[in-house]
C-alpha positions in Angstrom: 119.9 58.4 73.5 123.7 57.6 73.2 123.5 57.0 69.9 121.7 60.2 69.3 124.4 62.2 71.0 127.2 60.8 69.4 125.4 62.0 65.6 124.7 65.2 66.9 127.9 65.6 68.4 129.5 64.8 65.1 127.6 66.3 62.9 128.4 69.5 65.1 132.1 68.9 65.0 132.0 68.6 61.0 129.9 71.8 60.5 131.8 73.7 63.1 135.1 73.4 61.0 134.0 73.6 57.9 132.5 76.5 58.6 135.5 78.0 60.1 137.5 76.8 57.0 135.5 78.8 55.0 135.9 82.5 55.9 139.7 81.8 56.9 140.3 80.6 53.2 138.3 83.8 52.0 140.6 86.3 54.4 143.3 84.3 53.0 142.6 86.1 49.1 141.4 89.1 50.0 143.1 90.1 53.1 146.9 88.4 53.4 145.1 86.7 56.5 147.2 85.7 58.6 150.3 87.4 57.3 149.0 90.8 57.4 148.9 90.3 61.6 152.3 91.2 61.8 152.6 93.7 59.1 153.1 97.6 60.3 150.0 99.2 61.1 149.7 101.5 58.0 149.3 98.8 55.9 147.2 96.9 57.8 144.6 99.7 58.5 144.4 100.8 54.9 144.2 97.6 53.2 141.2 96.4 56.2 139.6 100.2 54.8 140.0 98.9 51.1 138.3 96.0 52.1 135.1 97.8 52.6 132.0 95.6 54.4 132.6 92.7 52.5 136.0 92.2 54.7 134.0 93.5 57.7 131.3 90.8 57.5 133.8 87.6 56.6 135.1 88.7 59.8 131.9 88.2 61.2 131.3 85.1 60.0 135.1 84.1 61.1 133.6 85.6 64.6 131.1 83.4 64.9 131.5 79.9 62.9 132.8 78.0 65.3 129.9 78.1 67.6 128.7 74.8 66.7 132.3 73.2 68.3 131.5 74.6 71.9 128.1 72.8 71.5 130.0 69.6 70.2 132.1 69.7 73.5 129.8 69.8 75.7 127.5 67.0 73.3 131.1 65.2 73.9 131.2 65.7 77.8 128.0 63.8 78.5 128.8 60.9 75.8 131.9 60.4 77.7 130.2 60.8 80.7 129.8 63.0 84.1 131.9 61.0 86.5 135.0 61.6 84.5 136.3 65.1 86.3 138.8 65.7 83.8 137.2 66.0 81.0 134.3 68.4 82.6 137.4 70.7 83.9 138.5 70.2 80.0 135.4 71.0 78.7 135.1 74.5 80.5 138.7 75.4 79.2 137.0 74.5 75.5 134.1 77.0 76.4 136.2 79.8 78.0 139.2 79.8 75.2 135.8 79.6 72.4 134.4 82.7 74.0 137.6 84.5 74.1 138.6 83.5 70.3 135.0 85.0 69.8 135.5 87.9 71.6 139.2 88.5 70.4 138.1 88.1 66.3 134.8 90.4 66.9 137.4 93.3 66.7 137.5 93.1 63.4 133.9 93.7 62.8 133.6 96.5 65.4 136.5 98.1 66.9 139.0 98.0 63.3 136.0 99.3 61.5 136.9 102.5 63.2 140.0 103.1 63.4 140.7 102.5 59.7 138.5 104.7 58.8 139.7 107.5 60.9 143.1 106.4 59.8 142.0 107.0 55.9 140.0 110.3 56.4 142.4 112.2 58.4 145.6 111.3 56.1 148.0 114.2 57.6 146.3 114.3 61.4 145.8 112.1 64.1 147.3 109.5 62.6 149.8 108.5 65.1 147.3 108.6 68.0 145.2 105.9 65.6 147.8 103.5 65.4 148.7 103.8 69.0 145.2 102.6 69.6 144.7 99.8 66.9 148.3 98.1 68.3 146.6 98.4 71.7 143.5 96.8 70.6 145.7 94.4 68.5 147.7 93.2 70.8 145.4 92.9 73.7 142.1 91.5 71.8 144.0 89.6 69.3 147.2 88.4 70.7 146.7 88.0 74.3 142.8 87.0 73.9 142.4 85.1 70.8 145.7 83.8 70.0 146.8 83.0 73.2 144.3 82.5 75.3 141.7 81.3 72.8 144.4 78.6 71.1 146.1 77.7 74.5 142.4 76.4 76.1 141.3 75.1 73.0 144.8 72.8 73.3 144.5 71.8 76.8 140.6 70.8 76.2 142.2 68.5 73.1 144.9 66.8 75.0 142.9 65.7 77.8 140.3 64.3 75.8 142.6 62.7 73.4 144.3 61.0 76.6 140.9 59.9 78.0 140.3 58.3 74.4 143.6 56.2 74.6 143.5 55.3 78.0 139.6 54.0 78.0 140.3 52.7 74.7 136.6 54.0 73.5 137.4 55.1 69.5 140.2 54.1 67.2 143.8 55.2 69.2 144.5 57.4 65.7 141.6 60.0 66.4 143.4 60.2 69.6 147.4 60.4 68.2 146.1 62.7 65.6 144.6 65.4 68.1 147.4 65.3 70.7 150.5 65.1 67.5 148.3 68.2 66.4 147.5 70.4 69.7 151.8 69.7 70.4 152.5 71.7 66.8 149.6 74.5 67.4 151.4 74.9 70.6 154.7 75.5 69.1 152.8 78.5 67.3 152.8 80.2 70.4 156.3 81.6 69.6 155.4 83.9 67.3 152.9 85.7 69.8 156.3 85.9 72.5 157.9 87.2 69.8 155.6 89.8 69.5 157.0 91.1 73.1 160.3 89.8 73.0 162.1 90.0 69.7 164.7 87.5 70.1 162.4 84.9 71.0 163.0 82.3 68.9 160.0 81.7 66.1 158.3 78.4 64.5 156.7 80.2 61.7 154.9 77.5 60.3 153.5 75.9 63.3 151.0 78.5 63.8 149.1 77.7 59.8 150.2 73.9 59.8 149.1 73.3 63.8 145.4 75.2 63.1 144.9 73.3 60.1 145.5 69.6 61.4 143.6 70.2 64.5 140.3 71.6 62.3 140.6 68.5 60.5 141.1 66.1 63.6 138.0 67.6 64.6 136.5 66.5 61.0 138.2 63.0 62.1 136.7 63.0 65.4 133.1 64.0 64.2 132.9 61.4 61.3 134.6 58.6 63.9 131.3 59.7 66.4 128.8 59.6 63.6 130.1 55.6 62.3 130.1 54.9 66.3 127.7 52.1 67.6 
């Protein structure tokens, strides 16, 4: 049964990121993603318009690819076992910052839809109401919801399961180096979204891109290093 659940775990780990690597290299060429998130509003609702639904359904796919890594946590949870407190409390934090990543992202596929399309077909009215809104919606379902919240739960859940892993001793102390060396640089990215509020905060531009990437393909790491477990 153990050996069962650490394939499937795995397996789900793997899938989960590529998945997520997928549409996030896709908005990458045809949407600036992520540079456009701090661009000024005009630009941002009229090149998401030019996008037509192609954009609008990579964002749903972005949305909802990384389903498969709340299942892996919780696949994870009961390999590592119930007694261990922690890493239950960790595993809810993984759940809670998923669903609000979720939740933050779907904006894209049906909130953005309408205000960029208001924003194109009324070119000389209304216009400054629309971008009132979108900075609202912006800021609350993507800043404060999926950025922060989303990234900061997703960190915690990584740091306290990397620390279980070196202090049992239970896989190879690199899968556990690599996720906490690569939650501490996601975690820097957190400037930019303070920034966002208070402009002289001071900014780690790259930590955000660099941080994201390394701890997608930790996971990888981490789901191979579960599959080859005995």
């Amino acid at each position: 049964m153990k050996t069962n659940l650490h394939r499937q775990a795995g397996q789900l780990f793997i899938l989960g990121s590529l998945l997520l690597f997928i549409p996030y290299i896709t908005l990458i060429y045809i949407f600036d993603y992520p540079d456009i998130l701090r661009m000024p509003v005009d630009h941002i609702l009229t090149s998401f318009h030019d996008g037509g639904t192609l954009l609008i359904l990579v964002w749903w796919v972005f949305s909802l690819a990384g389903l498969p890594l709340l299942w892996a946590a919780i696949f994870l949870r009961k390999i590592i076992g119930e007694e261990y407190q922690n890493v239950k409390v960790a595993t809810t934090f993984m759940i809670i910052g998923g669903i609000t990543q979720i939740v933050g992202l779907l904006r894209w596929v049906f909130v953005v839809p309408v205000l960029s399309n208001y924003y194109a077909e009324h070119p000389d009215t209304s216009q400054e109401t629309v971008s009132i809104l979108f900075q609202v919606v912006h800021q609350y379902g993507g800043v404060i919801l999926g950025e922060h919240l989303g990234q900061l739960f997703s960190i915690i859940w990584t740091l306290i399961v990397c620390h279980h892993f070196l202090k049992s001793k239970t896989l190879n102390p690199f899968i556990g180096w690599f996720g906490i060396i690569s939650s501490l640089i996601y975690l820097l990215g957190q400037t930019e979204l303070f920034a966002t509020v208070i402009p002289t905060f001071p900014v780690i531009g790259w930590a955000a891109p660099i941080g994201s990437t390394l701890w997608l393909l930790w996971m990888i790491a981490l789901g191979f290093t579960l599959i080859r477990k005995k």
